[in-house]
N, CA, C and O atoms as CSV, one atom per row, in Angstrom:
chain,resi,resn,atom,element,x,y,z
A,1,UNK,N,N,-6.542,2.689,13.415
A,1,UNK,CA,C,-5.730,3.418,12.469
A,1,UNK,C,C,-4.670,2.485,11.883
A,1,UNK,O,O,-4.026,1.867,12.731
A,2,UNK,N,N,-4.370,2.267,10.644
A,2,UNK,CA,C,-3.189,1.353,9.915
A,2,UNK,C,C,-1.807,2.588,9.989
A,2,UNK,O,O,-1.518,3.784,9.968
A,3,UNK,N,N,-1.295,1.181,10.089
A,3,UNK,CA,C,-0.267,1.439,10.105
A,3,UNK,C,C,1.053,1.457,9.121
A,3,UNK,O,O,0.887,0.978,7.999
A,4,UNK,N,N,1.891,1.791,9.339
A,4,UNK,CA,C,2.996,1.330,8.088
A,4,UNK,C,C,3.229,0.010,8.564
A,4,UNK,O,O,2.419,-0.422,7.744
A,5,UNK,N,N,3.599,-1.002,9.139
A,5,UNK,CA,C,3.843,-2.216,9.660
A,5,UNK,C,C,2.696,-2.514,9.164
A,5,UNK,O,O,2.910,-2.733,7.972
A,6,UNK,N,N,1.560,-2.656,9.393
A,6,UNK,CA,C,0.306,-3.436,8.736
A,6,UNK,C,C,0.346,-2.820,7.072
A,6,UNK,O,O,-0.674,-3.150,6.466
A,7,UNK,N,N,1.181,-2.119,6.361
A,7,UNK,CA,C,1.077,-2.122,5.423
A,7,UNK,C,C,1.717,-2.539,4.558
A,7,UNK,O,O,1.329,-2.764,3.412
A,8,UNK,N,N,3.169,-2.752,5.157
A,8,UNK,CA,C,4.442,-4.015,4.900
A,8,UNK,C,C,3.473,-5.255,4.975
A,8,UNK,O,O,3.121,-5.509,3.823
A,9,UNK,N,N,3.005,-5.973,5.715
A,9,UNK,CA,C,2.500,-6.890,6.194
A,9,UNK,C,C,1.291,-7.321,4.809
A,9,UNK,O,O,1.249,-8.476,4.384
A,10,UNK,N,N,0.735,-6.642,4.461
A,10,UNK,CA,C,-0.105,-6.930,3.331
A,10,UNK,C,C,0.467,-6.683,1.971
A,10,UNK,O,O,-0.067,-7.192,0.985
A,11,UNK,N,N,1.677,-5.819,1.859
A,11,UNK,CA,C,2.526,-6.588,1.106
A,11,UNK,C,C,2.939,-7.753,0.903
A,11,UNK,O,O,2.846,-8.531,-0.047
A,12,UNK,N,N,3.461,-7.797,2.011
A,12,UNK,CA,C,4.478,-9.628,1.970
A,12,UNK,C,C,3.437,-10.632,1.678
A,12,UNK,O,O,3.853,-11.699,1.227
A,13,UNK,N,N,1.907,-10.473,1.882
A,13,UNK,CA,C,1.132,-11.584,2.103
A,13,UNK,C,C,0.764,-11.407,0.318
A,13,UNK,O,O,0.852,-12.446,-0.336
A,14,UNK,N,N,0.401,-10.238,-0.358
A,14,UNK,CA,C,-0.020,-10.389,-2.144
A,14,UNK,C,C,1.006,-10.037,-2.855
A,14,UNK,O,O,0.813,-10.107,-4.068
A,15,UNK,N,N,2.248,-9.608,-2.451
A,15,UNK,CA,C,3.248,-9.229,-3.603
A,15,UNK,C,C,4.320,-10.490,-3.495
A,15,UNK,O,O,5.184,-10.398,-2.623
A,16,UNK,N,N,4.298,-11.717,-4.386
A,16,UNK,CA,C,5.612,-12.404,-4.837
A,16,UNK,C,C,7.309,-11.038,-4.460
A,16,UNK,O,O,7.534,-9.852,-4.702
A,17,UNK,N,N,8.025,-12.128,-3.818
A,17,UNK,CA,C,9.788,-11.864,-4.101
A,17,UNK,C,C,9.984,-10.482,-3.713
A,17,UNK,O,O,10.965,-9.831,-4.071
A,18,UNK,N,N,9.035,-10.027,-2.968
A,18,UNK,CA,C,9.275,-8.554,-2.242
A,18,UNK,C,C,9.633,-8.647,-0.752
A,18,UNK,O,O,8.983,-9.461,-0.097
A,19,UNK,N,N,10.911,-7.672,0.096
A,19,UNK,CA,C,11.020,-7.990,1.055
A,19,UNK,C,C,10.432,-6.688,2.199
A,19,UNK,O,O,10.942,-5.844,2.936
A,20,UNK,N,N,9.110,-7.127,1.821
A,20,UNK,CA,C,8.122,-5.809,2.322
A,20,UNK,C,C,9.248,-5.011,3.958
A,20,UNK,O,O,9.736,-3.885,4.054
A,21,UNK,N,N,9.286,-6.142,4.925
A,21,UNK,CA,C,9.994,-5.418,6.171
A,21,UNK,C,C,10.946,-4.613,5.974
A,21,UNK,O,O,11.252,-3.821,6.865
A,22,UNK,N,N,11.781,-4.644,4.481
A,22,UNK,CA,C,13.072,-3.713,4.477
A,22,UNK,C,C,12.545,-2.688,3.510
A,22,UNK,O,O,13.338,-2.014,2.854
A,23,UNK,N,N,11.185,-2.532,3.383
A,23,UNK,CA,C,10.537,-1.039,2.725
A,23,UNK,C,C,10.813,-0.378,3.431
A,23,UNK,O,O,10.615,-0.674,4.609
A,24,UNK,N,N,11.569,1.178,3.000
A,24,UNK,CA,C,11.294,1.927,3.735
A,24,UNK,C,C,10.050,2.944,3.559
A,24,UNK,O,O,9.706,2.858,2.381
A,25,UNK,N,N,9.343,3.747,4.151
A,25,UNK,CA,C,8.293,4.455,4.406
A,25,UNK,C,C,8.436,5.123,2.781
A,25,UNK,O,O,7.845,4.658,1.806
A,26,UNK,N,N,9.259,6.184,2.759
A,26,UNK,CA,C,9.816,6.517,1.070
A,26,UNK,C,C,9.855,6.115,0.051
A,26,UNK,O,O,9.534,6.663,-1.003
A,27,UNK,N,N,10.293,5.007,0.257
A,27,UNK,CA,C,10.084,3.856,-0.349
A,27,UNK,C,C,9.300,3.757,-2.502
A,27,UNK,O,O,8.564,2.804,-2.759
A,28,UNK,N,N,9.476,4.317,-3.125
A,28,UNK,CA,C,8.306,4.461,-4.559
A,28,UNK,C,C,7.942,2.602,-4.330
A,28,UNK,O,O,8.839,1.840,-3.969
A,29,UNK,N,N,6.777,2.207,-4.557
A,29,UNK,CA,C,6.508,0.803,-4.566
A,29,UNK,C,C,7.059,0.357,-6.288
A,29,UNK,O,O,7.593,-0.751,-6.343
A,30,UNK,N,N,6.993,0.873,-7.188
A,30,UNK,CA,C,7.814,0.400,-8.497
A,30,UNK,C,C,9.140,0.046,-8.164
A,30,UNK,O,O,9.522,-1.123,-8.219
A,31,UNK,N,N,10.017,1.181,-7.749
A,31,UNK,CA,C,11.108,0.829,-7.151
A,31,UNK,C,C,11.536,-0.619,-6.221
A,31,UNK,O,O,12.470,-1.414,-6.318
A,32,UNK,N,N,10.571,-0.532,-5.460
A,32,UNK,CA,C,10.598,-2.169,-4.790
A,32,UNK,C,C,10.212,-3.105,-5.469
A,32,UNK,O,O,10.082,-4.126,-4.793
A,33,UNK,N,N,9.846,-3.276,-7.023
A,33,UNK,CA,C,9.746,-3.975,-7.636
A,33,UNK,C,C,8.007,-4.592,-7.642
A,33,UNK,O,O,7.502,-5.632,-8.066
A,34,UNK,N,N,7.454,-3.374,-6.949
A,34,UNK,CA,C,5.794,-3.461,-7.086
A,34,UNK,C,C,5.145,-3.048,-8.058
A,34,UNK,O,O,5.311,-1.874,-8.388
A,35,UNK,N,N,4.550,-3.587,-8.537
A,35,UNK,CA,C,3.792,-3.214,-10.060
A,35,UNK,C,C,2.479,-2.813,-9.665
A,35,UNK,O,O,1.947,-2.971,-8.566
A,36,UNK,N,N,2.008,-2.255,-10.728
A,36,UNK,CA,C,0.766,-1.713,-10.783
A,36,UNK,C,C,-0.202,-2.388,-10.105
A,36,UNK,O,O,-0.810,-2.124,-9.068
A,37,UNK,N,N,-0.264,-3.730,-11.218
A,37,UNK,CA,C,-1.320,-4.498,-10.348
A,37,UNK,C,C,-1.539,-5.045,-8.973
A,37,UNK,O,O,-2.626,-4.996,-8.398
A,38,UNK,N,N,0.205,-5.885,-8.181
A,38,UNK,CA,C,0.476,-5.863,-7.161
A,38,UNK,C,C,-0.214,-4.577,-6.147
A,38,UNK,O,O,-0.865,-4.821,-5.130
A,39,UNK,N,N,-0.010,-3.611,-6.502
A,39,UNK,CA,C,-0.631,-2.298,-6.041
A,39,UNK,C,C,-1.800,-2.127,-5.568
A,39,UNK,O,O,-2.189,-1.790,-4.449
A,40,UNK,N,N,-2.597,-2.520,-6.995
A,40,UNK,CA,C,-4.402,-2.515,-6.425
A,40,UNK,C,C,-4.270,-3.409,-5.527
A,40,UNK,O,O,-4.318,-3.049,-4.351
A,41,UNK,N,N,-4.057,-4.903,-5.878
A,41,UNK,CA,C,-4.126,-5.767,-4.823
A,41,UNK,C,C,-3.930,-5.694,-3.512
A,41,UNK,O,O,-4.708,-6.302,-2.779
A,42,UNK,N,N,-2.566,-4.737,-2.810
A,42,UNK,CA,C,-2.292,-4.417,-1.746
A,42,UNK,C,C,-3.316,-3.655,-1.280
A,42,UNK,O,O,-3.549,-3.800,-0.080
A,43,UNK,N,N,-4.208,-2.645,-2.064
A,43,UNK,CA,C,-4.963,-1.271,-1.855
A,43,UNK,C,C,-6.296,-2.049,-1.438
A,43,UNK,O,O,-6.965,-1.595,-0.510
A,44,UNK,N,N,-6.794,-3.491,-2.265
A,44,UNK,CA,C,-7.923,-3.986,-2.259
A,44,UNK,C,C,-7.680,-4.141,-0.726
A,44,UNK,O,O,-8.063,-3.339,0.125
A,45,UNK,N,N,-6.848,-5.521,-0.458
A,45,UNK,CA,C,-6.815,-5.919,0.852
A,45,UNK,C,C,-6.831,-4.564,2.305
A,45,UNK,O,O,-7.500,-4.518,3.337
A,46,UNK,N,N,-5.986,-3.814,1.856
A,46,UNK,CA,C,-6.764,-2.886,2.635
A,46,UNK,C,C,-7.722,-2.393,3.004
A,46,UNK,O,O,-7.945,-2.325,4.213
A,47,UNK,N,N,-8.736,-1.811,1.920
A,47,UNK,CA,C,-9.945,-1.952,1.611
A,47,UNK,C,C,-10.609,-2.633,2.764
A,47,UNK,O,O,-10.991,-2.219,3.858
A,48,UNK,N,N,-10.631,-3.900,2.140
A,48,UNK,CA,C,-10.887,-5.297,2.355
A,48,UNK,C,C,-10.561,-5.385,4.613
A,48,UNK,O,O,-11.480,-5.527,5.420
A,49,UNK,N,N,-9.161,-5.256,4.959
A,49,UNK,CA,C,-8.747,-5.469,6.057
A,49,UNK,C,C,-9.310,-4.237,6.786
A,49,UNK,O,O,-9.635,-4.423,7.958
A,50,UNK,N,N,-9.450,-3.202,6.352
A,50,UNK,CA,C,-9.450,-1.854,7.574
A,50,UNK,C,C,-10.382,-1.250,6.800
A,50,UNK,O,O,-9.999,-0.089,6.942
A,51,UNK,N,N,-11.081,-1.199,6.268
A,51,UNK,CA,C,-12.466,-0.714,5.857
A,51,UNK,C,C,-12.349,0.470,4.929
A,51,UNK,O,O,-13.379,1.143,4.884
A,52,UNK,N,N,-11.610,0.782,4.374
A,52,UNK,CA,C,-11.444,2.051,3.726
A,52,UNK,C,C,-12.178,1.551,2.391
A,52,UNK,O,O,-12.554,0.393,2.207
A,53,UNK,N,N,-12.355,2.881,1.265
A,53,UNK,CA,C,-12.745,2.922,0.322
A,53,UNK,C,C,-11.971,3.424,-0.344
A,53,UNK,O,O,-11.942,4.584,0.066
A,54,UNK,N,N,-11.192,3.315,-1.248
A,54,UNK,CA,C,-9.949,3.452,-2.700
A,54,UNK,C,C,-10.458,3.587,-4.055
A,54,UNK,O,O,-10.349,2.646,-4.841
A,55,UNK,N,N,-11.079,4.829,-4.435
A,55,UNK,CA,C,-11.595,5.103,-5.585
A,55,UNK,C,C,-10.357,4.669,-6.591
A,55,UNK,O,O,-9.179,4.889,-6.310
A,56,UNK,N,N,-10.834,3.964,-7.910
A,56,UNK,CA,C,-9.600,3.778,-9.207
A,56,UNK,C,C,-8.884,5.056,-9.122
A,56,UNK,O,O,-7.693,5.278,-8.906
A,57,UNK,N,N,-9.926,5.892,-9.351
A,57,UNK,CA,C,-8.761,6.842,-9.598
A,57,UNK,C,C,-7.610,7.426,-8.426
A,57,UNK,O,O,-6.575,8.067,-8.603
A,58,UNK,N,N,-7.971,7.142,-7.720
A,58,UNK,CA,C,-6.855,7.411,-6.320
A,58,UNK,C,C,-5.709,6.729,-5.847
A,58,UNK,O,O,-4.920,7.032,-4.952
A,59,UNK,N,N,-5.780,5.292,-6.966
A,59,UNK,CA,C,-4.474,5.117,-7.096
A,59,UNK,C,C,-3.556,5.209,-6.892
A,59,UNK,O,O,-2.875,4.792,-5.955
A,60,UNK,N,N,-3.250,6.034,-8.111
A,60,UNK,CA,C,-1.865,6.861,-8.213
A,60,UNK,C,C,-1.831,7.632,-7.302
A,60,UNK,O,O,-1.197,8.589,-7.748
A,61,UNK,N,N,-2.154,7.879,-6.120
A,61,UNK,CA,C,-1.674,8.716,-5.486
A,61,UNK,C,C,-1.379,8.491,-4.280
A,61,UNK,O,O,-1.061,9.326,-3.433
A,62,UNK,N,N,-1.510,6.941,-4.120
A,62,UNK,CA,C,-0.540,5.763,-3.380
A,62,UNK,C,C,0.459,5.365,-3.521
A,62,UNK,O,O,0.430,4.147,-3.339
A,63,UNK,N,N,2.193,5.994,-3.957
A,63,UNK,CA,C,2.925,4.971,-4.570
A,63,UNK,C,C,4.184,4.576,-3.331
A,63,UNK,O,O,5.054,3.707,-3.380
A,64,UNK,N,N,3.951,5.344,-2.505
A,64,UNK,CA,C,4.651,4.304,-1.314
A,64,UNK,C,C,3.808,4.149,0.193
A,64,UNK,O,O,2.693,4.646,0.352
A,65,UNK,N,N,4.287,3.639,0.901
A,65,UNK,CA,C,3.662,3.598,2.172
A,65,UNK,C,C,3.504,4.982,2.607
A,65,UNK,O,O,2.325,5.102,2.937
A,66,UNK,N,N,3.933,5.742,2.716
A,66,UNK,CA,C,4.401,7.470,3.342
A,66,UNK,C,C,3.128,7.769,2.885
A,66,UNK,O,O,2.294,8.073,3.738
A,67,UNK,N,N,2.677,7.737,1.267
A,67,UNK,CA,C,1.707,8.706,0.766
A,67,UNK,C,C,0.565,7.795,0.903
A,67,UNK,O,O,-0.508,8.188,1.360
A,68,UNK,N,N,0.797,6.410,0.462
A,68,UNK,CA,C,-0.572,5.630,0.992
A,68,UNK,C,C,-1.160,5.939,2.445
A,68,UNK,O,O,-2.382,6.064,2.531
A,69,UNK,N,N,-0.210,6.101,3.838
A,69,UNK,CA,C,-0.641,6.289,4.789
A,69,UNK,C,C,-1.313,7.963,5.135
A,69,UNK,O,O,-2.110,8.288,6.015
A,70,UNK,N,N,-0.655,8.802,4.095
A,70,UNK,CA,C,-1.209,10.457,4.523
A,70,UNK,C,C,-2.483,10.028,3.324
A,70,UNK,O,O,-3.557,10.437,3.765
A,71,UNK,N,N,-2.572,9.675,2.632
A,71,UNK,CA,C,-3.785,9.456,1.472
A,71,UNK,C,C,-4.802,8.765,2.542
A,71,UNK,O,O,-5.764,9.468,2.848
A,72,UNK,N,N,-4.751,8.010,2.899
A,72,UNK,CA,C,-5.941,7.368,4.255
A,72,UNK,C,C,-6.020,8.108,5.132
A,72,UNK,O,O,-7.179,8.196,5.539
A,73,UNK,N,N,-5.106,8.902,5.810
A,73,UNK,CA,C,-5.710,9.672,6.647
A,73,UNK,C,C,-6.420,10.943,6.630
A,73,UNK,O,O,-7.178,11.476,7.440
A,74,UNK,N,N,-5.873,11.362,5.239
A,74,UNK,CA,C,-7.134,12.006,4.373
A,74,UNK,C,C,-8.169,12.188,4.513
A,74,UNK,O,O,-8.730,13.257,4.751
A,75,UNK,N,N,-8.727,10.848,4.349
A,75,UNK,CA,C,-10.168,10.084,4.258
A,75,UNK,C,C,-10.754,10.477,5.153
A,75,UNK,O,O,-11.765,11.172,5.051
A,76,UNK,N,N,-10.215,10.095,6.259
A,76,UNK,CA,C,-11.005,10.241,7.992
A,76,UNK,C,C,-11.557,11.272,8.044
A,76,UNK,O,O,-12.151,11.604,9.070
């Protein structure tokens, strides 16, 4: 199961000048200065790291860790 810490963590590793550890869970990722694209990228590597599948359109309905993490557990 991912975590919020493994999801800071794949921040800090594809998002430039972000200080993923002082995200909080609430957090909007625009607000932290995460952009769209930064976004997929974080969503890919997830993907990518913990096996999930992230339809385009499901996106948006990732925009901080809180909802990215209830949006994956969704899935299960």
């Amino acid at each position: 199961m991912i975590t919020a810490d493994d999801i800071r963590v794949l921040i800090q590793e594809n998002v430039m000048g972000v200080d993923a550890m002082a995200l909080g869970e609430d957090d909007h990722f625009k607000q932290a200065g995460i952009d769209s694209l930064d976004q997929i990228n974080v969503l890919l590597a997830i993907e990518e790291k913990h096996g999930y599948k992230i339809p385009d359109e499901d996106v948006k309905l990732c925009k901080s860790i809180r909802s990215t993490l209830d949006y994956l557990a969704a899935l299960k």
